[in-house]
Each structure stands twice: as structure tokens, then as C-alpha cells.
N, C-alpha and C positions, 0 to 999 in steps of 0.2 A: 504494500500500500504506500503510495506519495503520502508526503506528511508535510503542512504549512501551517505553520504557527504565525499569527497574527494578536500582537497587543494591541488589544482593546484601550489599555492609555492613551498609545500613540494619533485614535483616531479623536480628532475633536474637531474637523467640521470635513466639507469634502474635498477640498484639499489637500488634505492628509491623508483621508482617505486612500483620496487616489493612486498618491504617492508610494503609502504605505504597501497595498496591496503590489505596485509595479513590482516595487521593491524585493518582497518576500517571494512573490509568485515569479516573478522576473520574466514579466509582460512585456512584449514589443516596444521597439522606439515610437512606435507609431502608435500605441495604445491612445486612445481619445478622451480618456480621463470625464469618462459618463458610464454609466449604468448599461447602457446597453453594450458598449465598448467592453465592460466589464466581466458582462455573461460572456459575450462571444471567445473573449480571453481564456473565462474559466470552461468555459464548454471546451475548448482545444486541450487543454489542459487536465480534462478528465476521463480519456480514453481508458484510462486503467482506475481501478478502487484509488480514490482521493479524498485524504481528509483535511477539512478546514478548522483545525483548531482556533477558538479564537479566546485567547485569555484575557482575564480581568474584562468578561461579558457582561457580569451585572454595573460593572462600574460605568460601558460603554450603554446600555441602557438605562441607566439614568440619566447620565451627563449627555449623550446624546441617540436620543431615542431612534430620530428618523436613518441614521448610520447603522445602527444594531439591524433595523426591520430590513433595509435595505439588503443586508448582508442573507437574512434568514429570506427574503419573497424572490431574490434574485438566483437565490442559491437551489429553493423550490424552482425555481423555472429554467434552469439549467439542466434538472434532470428530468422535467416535464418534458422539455425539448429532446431531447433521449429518448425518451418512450415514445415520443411520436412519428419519431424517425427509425422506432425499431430498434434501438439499441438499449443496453444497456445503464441505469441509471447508474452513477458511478461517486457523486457526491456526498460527503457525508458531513456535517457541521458539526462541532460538538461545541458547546460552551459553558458556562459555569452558572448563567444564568436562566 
């Protein structure tokens, strides 16, 4: 199983975000730094069992809610996209919150 660990401290608005994920996932030069940019990143990305750890989650959903949900509705539809193309859903999320 791939394994990404992502701190939830580091993300406090979505520029960070974006950043953050480039970062750890080590997304294209070209990555578009949006949501949609974002699936299509993790969709390539998850051809084999994949986990997204994401630590200090209850801290990222407090301090910034719409980034946590992001991460969990994005992450759902990454492997909704999976299934409807016949493959394999391959995502897994885990967090503390």
C-alpha cells in the first residue's frame, strides 16, 4: 500500500493546502492548485491500494472546517470515479477525527 501523510496543522487556508498536498503527494509542475486539479492528481495516483493519512484531523476540522470536508467529499469522489469507470476503488482516508 502507498502511504501519505499529510499535517493537518500545516493546512490553514487553501493555499496551503494546495501547496501542502503538491508537496507530500509530489503532484505535477502543472498541478492547478483547485479541487478539481486535485482529484484528477489523486485519481492518477491511486492505481494501487492508497492511503491518505491525515494527522492532527480534529484540529484541521475545527480551525478549518471547509479544508477537512474538502479532503473527505473529494476523496469520496475519487473513488466514485473508479467505480464508474470499472475499476477499482483504491482510496483510503484515515484520520483522527
Amino acid at each position: 500500500m502507498i502511504k501519505f501523510k499529510i499535517d493537518g496543522r500545516k493546512l490553514k487556508d487553501w493555499n496551503s493546502f494546495h501547496a501542502e498536498f503538491k508537496a507530500i503527494m509530489d503532484f505535477p509542475d502543472y498541478y492547478g492548485k483547485n479541487m478539481d486539479a486535485w482529484i484528477d492528481c489523486v485519481d492518477e495516483l491511486t492505481d494501487k491500494p492508497t492511503l491518505l493519512q491525515i494527522e492532527h484531523g480534529k484540529l484541521l476540522r475545527e480551525k478549518a472546517p471547509e479544508l477537512y470536508m474538502a479532503i473527505l467529499e473529494c476523496g469520496a469522489f475519487v473513488n466514485y470515479r473508479k467505480l464508474e469507470a470499472g475499476e477499482q476503488p483504491n482510496l483510503v482516508i484515515a484520520t483522527d477525527a
